[in-house]
C-alpha positions in Angstrom: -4.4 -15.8 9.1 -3.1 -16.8 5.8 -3.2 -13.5 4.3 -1.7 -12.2 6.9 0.9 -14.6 7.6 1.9 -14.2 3.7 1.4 -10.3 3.2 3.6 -9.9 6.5 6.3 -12.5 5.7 6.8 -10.4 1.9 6.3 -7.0 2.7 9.0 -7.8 5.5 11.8 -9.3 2.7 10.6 -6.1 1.2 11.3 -3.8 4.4 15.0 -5.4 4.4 15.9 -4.3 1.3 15.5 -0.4 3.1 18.5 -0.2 5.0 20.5 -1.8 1.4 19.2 0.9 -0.7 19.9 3.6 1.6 23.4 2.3 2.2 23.9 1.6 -1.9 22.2 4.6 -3.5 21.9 7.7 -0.9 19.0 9.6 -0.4 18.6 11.5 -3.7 19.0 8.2 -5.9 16.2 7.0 -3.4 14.3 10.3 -3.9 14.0 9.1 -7.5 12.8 5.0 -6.3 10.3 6.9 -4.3 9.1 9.3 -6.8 8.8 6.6 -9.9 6.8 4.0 -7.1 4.9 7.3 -6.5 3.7 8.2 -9.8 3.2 4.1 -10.4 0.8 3.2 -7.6 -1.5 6.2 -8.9 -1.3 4.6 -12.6 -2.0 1.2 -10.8 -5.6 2.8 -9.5 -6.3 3.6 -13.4 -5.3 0.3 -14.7 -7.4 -1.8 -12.4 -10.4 0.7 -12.9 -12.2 -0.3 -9.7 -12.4 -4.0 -11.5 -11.2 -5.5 -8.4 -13.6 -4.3 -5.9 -16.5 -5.0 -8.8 -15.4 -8.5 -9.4 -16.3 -9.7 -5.8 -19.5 -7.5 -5.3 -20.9 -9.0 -8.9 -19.6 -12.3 -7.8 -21.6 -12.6 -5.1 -24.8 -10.9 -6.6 -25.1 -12.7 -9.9 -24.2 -16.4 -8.2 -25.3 -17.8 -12.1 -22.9 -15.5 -14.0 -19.5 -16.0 -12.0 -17.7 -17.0 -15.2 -19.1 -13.9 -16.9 -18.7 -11.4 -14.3 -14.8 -13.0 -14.7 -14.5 -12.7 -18.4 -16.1 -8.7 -18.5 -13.3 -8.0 -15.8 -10.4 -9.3 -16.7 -11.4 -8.2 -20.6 -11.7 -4.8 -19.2 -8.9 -4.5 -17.5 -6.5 -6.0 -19.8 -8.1 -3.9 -23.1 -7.0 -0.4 -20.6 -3.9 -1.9 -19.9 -3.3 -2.3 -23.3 -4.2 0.5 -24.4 -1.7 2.5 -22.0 1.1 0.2 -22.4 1.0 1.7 -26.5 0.3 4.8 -25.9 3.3 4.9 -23.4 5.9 3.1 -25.3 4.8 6.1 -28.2 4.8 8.9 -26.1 8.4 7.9 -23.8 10.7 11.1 -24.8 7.5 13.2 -23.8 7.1 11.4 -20.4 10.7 11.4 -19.7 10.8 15.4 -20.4 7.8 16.1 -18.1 9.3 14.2 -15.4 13.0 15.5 -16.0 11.2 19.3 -15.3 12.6 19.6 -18.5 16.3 19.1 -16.7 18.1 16.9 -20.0 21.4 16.1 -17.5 19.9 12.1 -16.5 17.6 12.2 -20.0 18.6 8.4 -20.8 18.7 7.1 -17.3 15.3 8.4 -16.4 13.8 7.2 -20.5 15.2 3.4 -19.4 13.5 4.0 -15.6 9.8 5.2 -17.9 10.2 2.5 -20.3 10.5 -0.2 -17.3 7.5 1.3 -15.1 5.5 1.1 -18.3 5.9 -2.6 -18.7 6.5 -3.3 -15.0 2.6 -1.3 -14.6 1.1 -3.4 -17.5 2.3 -6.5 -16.1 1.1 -6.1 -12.3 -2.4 -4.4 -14.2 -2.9 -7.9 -16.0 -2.8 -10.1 -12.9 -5.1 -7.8 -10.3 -8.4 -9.9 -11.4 -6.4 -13.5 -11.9 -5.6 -12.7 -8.4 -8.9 -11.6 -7.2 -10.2 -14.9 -9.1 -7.8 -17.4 -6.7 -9.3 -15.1 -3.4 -12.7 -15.5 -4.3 -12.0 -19.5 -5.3 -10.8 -19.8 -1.1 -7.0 -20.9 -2.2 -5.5 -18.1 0.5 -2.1 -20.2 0.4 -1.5 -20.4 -3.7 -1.9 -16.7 -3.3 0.2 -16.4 -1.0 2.8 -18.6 -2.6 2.5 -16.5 -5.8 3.1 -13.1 -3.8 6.0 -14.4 -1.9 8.0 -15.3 -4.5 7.2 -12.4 -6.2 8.7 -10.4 -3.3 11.9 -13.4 -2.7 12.7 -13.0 -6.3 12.8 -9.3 -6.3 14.6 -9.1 -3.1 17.5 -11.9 -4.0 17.5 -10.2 -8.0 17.9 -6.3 -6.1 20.4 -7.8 -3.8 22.2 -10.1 -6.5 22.8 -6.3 -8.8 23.6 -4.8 -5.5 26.2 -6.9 -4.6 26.7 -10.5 -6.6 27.9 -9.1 -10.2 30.2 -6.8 -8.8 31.3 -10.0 -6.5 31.5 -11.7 -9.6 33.6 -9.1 -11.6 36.2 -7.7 -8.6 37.1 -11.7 -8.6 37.0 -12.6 -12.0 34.4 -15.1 -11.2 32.7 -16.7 -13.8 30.8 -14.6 -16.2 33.0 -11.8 -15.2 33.6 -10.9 -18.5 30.3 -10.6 -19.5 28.7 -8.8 -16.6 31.6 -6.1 -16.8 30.9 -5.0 -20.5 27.1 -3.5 -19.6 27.1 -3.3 -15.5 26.8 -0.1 -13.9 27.6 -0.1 -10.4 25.4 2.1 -8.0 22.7 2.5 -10.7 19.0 2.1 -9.2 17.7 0.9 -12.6 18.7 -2.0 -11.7 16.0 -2.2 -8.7 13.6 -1.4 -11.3 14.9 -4.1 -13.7 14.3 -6.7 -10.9 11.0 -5.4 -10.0 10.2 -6.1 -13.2 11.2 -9.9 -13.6 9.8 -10.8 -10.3 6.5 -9.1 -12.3 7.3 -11.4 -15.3 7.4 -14.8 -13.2 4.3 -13.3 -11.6 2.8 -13.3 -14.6 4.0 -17.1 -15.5 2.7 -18.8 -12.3 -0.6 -16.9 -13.4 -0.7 -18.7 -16.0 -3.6 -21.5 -14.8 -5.6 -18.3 -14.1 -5.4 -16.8 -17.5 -6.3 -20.0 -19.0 -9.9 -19.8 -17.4 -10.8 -16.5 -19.2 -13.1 -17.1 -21.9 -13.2 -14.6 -24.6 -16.8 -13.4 -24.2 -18.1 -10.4 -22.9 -21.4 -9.9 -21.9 -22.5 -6.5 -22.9 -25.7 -6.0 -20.2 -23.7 -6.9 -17.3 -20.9 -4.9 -18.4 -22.8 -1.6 -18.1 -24.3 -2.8 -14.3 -20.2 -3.4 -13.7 -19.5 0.1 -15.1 -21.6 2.2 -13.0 -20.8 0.5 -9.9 -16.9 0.4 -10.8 -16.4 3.8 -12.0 -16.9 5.3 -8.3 -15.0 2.6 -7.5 -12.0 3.9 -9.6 -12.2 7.6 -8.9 -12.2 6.3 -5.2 -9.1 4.5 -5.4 -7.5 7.4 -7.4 -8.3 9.8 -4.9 -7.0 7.4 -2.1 -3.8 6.5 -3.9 -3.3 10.4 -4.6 -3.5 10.7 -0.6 -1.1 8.0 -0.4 1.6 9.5 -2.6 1.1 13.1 -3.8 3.1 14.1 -0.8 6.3 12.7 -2.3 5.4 13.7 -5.9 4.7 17.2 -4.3 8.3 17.2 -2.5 10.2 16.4 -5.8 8.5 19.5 -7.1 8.9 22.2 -4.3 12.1 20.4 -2.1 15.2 18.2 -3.7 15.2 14.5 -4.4 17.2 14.0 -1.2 14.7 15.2 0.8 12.0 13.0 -1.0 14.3 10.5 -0.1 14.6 11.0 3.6 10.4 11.0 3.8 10.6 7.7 1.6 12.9 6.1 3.9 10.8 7.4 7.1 7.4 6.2 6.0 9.0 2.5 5.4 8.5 3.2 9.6 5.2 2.9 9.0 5.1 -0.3 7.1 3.8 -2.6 9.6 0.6 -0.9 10.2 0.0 -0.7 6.5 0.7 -4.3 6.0 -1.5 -4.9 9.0 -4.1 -3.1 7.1 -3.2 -4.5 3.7 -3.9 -8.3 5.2 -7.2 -7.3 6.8 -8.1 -5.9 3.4 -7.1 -9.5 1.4 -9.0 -11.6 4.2 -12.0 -9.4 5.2 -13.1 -8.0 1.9 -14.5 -11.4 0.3 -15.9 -11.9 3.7 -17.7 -8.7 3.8 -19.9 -9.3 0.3 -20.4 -13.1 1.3 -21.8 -12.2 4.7 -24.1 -9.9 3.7 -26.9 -11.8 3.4 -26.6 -13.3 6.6 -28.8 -11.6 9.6 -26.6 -11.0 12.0 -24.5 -9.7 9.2 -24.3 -6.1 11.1 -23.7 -7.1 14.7 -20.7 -9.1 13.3 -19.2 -6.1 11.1 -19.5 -4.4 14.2 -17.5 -7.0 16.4 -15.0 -7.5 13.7 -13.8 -3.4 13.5 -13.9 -3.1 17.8 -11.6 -6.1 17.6 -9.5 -4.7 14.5 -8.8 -1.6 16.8 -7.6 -3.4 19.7 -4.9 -5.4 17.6 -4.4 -1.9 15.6 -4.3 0.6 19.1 -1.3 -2.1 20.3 0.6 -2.3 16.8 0.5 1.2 17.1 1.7 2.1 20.6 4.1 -1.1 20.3 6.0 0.5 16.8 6.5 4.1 18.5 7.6 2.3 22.2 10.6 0.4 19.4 11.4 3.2 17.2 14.7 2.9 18.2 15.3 -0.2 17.4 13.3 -0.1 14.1 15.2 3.1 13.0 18.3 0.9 12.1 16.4 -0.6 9.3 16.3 2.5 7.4 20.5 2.8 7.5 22.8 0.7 9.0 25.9 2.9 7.9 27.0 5.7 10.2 27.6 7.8 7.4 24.0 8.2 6.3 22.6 7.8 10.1 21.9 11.2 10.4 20.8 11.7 6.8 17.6 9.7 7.2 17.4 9.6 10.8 16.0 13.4 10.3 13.2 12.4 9.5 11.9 10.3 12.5 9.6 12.9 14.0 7.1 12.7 10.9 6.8 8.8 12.1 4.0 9.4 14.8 2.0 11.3 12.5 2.3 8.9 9.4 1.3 6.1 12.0 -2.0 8.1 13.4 -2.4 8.9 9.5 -2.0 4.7 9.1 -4.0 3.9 12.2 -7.0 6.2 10.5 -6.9 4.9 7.0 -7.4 1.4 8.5 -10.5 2.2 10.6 -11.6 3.8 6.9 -10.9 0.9 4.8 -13.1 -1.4 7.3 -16.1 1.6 7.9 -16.2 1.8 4.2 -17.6 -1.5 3.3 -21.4 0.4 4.4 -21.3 1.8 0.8 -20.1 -1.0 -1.6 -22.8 -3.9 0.1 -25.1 -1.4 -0.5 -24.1 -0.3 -3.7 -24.0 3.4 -3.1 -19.9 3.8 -4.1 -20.3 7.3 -5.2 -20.1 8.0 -1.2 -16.5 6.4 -1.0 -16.2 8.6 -4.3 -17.3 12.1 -2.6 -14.9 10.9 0.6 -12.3 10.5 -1.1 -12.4 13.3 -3.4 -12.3 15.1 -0.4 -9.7 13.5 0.9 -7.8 14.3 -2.5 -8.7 18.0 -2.2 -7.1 18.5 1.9 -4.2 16.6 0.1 -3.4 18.8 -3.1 -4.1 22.0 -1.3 -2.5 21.4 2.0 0.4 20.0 0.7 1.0 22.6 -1.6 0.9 25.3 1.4 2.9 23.0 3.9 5.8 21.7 1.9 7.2 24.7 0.9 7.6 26.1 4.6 7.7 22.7 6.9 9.2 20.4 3.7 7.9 16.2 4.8 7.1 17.0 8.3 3.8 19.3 6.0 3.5 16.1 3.9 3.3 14.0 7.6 0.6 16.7 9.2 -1.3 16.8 5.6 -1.5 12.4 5.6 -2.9 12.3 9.2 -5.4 15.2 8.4 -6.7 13.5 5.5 -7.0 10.2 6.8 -8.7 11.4 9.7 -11.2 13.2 8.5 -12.2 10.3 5.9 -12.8 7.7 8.5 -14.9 10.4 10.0 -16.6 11.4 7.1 -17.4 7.7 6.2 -18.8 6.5 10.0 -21.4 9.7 10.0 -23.0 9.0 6.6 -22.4 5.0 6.9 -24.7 5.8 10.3 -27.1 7.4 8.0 -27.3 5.6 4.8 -26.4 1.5 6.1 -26.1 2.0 10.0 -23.9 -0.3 11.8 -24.1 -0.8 15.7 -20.5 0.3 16.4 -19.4 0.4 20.2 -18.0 3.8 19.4 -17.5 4.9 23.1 -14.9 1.8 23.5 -13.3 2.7 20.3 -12.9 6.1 20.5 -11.2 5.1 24.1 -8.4 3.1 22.9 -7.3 5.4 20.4 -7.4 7.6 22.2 -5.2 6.1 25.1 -3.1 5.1 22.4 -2.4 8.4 20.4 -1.7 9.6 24.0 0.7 6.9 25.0 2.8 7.2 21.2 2.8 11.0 21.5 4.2 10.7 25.4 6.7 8.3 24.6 8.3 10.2 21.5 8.1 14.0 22.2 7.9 13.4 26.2 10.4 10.9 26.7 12.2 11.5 23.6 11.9 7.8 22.1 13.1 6.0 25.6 12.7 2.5 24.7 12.3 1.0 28.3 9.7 4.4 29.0 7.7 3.3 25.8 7.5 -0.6 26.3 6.3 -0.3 30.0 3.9 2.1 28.6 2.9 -0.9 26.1 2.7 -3.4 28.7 0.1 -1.2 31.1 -1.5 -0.9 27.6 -1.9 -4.4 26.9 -2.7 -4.8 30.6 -5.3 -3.0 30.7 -6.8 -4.1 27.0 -7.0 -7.4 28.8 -8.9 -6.2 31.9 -11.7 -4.6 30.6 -11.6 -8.0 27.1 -11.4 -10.4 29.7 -15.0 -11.6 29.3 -15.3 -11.4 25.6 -11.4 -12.7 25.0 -12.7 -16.1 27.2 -16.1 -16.0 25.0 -14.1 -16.4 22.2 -11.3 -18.9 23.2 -15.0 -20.9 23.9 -15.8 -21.0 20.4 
């Protein structure tokens, strides 16, 4: 609940800042946000190296090395980070070029924009185990604490280059003066510069975390970490890759503004990934501590037919309010009908969403059993129906090919994933019940958008027989567990 609580409470100071960026920088200065948060989140997957994931499986395996399985991955972690930070920093012009397409007109702009990602990436890379550390310790709200200000100080530092120094200059205000001899106004490098502060005080209330590291590496249980975090890595490439190809893939074969308008769409989909995000946090030390335990199965089992339910409603309840929710992507009439475009990609990113959650809680089959190469193999699959369909799609169906491409993939990964996790670590999922509500919901979001064209009273009576029903047939179980 913490997790939760915490994840939704930032992502949402996050989601506000949409509608300000839109309004402030137009979609093609937002194609380039997009595109640089693209490119970053796949760097991200490197710079961890599966370490995360590792940390809590080894954690829990070798109960009498917890301090060394700590020291190996931060060490690990922080030695690639490094290592990419330097090589970066000495190779800028070349990454600025390659990005540019070789276009010199924005050459210093987009050199600042590389030269903040590459400390902003080796700053975030740094903390992912000191995080994992505080999760595995069972102190939910000092993570939670740590990520929201994180997110409050990069909101108020975005909103106070957005609009509080040219406050301060237009009325001579204090520090006028100073702010006018280097401010640009309407420059997104500034959203970049604030990411990376909020990074930086990150990285100070860390600090008690880093202090625990011990500057020992254990050679022998490095190697068992390796070859169970290398899958690991390759996995979360691939999946990353899934996640954000589509907009790297747009800047190549469409314009910035239309990278913008599927950036500022998919922020539509942000409440189902947060949904997912927080089971993630809160389930995933779960998972590897309740292994042991012999009703370990039955539970997993209860635990994904219950994620389903909440998921199936969040789903059906975000299409039934699209309407609503679209205002958050621009409040100004001047750019509604610049981003509002792109609403009928929504219901596919959201099936695309829905699926990638069902994945993420299937796949646990192969890390407690230490077979990751499986959620390597999936996702490389994954990977390859994103590269290649993408690349056929864009060019003739521009984001709404990049929307098709992200439900395929997702789709047929959960799929993928339940069959061998049947074969190889089976679970007693109810499938018949779970295949039912998705069903009835993917029905319900696609008759309420296409059908009824977005009618919000049509969609939230649609929700409410939903619900209805979902409370018929959970009746029993729901008073079972208001028992406990």
């Amino acid at each position: 609940m913490v997790y939760g609580i915490s994840t939704i409470a930032s992502r949402l100071l996050n989601f506000i800042l949409t509608p300000i960026f839109t309004r402030s920088y137009g979609a093609s200065a937002l194609g380039v946000f997009t595109k640089m948060y693209a490119y970053a989140s796949m760097i991200n997957a490197i710079l961890a190296f599966g370490m995360e994931t590792t940390f809590f499986r080894y954690l829990n395996k070798y109960e009498d090395k917890k301090q060394q399985v700590y020291n190996n991955s931060f060490l690990i972690v922080a030695f690639i980070s490094t290592l990419f930070l330097i090589t970066g920093l000495v190779f800028t012009e070349s990454i600025t070029k390659w990005l540019l397409n070789n276009d010199m007109s924005h050459y210093q702009d987009q050199k600042r924009y590389v030269q903040y990602f590459l400390w902003l990436l080796f700053s975030d890379a740094i903390c992912v185990i000191p995080f994992a550390r505080i999760r595995a310790d069972g102190k939910p709200f000092r993570y939670s604490i740590i990520k929201f200000v994180n997110i409050l100080s990069y909101v108020l530092l975005s909103l106070f280059f957005i609009y509080g120094i040219p406050i301060i200059i237009k009325h001579s205000l204090p520090g006028a003066t100073f702010f006018q001899s280097w401010f640009r106004d309407k420059w997104v490098g500034y959203v970049f510069i604030a990411n990376l502060l909020a990074s930086g005080l990150t990285f100070l209330l860390l600090v008690p975390e880093f202090l625990k590291v011990q500057f020992k590496f254990d050679s022998v249980l490095f190697k068992k970490m390796l070859s169970y975090s290398w899958p690991v890595l390759v996995a979360n490439l691939s999946f990353i890759i899934n996640e954000n190809l589509d907009k790297i893939l747009l800047d190549r074969y469409t314009t910035e503004a239309q990278v913008g308008i599927y950036g500022a769409v998919c922020k539509l989909a942000i409440f189902l990934s947060i949904f997912n995000m927080a089971f993630r946090l809160g389930a995933e030390p779960f998972f590897f501590s309740y292994a042991k335990n012999e009703n370990a199965k039955v539970t997993y089992a209860k635990i994904l037919e219950y994620f389903v339910i909440a998921l199936s409603i969040l789903f059906v309840a975000l299409t039934a309010n699209i309407e609503i929710l679209k205002y958050f992507i621009s409040r100004d009439a001047k750019h509604l009908a610049e981003y509002w475009v792109g609403l009928p990609a929504v219901p596919y990113l959201l099936v695309g969403y829905v699926c990638l959650g069902i994945y993420m809680n299937l796949s646990i089959w192969y890390r407690l059993s230490d077979q990751t190469r499986f959620g390597l193999y999936i996702s490389l699959v994954g990977a390859f129906i994103t590269i290649v369909f993408n690349m056929i799609l864009i060019p003739k169906f521009s984001y709404m090919g990049s929307a098709w491409v992200s439900m395929a993939t997702y789709a047929t990964m959960m799929i993928i994933s339940y069959i061998l996790g049947q074969k190889y670590y089976p679970i007693p999922y109810n499938l018949k019940k779970i295949v039912a509500y998705l069903t009835i919901s993917i029905i319900l979001v696609f008759s309420s958008f296409f059908v009824f064209n977005r009618n919000i009273y049509v969609g939230n009576l649609m929700l409410i027989a939903f619900v209805a029903g979902i409370a018929y047939f959970e009746k029993n179980n729901l008073l079972k567990l208001l028992k406990k």
